[in-house]
C-alpha positions in Angstrom: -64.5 63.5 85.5 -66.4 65.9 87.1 -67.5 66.2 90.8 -71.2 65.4 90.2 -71.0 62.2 88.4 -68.7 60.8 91.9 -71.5 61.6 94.0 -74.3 59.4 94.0 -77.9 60.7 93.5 -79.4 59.6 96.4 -76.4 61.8 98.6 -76.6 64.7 96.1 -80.3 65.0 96.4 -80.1 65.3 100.6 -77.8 67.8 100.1 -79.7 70.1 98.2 -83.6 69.5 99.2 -82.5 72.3 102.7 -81.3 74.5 99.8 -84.7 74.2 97.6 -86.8 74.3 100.7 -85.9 77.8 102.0 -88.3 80.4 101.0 -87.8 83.5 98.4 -87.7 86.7 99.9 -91.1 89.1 99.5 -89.1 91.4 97.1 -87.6 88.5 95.1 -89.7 88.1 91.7 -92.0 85.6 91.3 -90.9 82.3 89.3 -93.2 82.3 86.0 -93.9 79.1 85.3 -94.1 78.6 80.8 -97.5 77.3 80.0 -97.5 74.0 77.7 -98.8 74.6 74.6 -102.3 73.9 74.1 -104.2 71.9 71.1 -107.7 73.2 72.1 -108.5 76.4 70.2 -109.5 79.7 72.4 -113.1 79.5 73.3 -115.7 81.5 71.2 -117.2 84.8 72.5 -120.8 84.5 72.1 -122.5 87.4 70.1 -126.0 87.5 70.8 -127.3 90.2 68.2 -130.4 89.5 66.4 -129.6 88.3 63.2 -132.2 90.7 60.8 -135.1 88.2 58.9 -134.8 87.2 56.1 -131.8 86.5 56.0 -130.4 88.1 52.3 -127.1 88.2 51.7 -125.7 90.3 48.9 -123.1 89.6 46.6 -120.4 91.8 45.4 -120.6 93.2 42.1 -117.5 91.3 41.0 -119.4 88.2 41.5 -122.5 89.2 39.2 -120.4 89.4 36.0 -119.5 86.8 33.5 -116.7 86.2 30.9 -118.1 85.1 28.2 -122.0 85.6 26.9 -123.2 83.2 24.2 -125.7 83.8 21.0 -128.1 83.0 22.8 -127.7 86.1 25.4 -126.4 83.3 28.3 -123.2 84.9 30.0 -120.8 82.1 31.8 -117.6 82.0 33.7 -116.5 78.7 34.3 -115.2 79.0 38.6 -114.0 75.0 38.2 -113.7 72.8 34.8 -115.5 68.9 35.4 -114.8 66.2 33.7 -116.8 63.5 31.4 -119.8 63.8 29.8 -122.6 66.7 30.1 -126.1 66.6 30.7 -129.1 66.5 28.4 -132.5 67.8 27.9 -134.1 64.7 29.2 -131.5 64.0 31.9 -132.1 65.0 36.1 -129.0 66.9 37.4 -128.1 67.0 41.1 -126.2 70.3 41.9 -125.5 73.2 44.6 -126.7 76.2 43.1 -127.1 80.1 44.7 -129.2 82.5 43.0 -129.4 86.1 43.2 -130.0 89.3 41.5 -127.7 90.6 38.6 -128.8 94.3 39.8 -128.1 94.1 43.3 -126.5 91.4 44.4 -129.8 90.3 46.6 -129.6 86.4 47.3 -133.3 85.1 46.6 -132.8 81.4 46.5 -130.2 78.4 47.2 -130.4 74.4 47.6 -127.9 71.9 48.1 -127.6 68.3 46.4 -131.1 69.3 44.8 -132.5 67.3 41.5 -133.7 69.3 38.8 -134.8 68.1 35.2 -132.6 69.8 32.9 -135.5 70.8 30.6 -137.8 71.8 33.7 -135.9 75.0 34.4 -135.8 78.7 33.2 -134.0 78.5 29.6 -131.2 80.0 30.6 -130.2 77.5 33.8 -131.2 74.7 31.0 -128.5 76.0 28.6 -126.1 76.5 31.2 -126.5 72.9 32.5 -126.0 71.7 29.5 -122.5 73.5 29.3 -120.9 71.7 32.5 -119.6 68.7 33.4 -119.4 66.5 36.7 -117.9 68.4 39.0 -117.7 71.4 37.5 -118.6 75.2 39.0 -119.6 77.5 37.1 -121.6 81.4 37.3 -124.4 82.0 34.5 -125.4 85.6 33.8 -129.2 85.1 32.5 -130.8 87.7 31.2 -134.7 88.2 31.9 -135.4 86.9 28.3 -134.4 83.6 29.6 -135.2 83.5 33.0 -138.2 84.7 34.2 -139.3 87.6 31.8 -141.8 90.0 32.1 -143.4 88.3 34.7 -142.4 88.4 38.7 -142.3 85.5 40.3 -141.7 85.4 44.4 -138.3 87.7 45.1 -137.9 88.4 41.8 -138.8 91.3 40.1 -139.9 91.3 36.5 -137.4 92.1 33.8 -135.1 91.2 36.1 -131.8 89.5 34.9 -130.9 86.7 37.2 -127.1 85.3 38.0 -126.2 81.5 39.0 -123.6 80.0 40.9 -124.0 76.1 40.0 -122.2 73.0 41.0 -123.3 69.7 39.0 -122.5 67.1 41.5 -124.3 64.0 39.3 -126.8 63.7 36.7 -129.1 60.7 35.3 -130.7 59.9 32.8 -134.4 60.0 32.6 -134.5 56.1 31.9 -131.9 55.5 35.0 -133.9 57.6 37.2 -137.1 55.5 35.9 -135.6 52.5 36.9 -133.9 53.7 40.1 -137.4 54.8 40.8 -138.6 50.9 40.4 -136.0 49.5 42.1 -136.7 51.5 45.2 -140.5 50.8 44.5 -140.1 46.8 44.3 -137.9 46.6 47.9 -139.6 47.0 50.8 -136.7 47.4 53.1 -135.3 50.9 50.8 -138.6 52.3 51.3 -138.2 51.9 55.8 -134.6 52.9 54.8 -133.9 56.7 56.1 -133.3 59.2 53.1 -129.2 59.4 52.4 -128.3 62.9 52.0 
């Protein structure tokens, strides 16, 4: 049994409060004292260069190839498989795309959770929609025969081969989007409804 455990606490903390209380001499080192660990992440410097407009990021060349090219000229990689069925000519596909240019890398377009008619697209983004399934990623390398051809159009040049990045979220058909369409049309209450994103 040792000497501390016959001494009661109240006794043994009189006897050594004088002893805590007495002052560290000026040379004595300071007592460092451990920070707890904390959950909240360092704060952020703040950069406040002027981010140069338009804003045209470039991809690397690695990312403007493809693996495979069809008969048709269409070059795809597929970055994720989907699942199910694919989409057809008729059909409205919802998808996360990034565009940009096969020669430099030069970002001229992007959306997210847009709807595009399969078969009211450049040829090539139509042939390589029709390749995917839900859920699915995939890169198409489309040459300027089936993109935009001879003619500009906006950022891109003419001749100008084009490369996709494409996600297919969903896709309907044209009938389901028909009667979506009239379903919203005949309630009142889903027109005053806010848009769902």
């Amino acid at each position: 049994m040792s000497f501390l455990s016959c001494v009661p606490s109240r006794l043994l903390l009189v006897a050594l409060l004088p002893v805590l209380a007495v002052p560290l001499p000026a040379t004595a080192a300071p007592i460092r004292r451990q920070k707890a660990p904390s959950s909240a992440p360092a704060p952020v410097k703040a950069d406040n260069s002027i981010i140069p407009l338009p804003l045209n990021p470039v991809l690397p060349a690695g990312q403007r190839q493809c693996a495979t090219v069809a008969p048709s000229g269409l070059g795809s990689t597929v970055l994720r498989a989907g699942t199910g069925a694919r989409p057809a000519t008729g059909d409205v596909a919802l998808v996360n795309y990034i565009g940009y240019l096969a020669a430099t890398g030069a970002v001229f377009d992007q959306g997210m959770r847009s709807p595009l008619p399969v078969d009211g697209v450049i040829p090539g983004f139509s042939q390589g929609l029709q390749t995917m399934s839900r859920t699915g990623i995939a890169r198409f390398c489309i040459p300027a025969a089936l993109g935009y051809g001879a003619r500009a159009s906006g950022p891109i040049p003419a001749n100008a081969d084009l490369v996709f990045q494409v996600e297919l979220l969903d896709f309907k058909t044209a009938a389901e989007v028909e009667s979506m369409n009239r379903a919203q049309g005949a309630d009142p209450a889903a027109q005053d409804a806010p848009a769902k994103p």
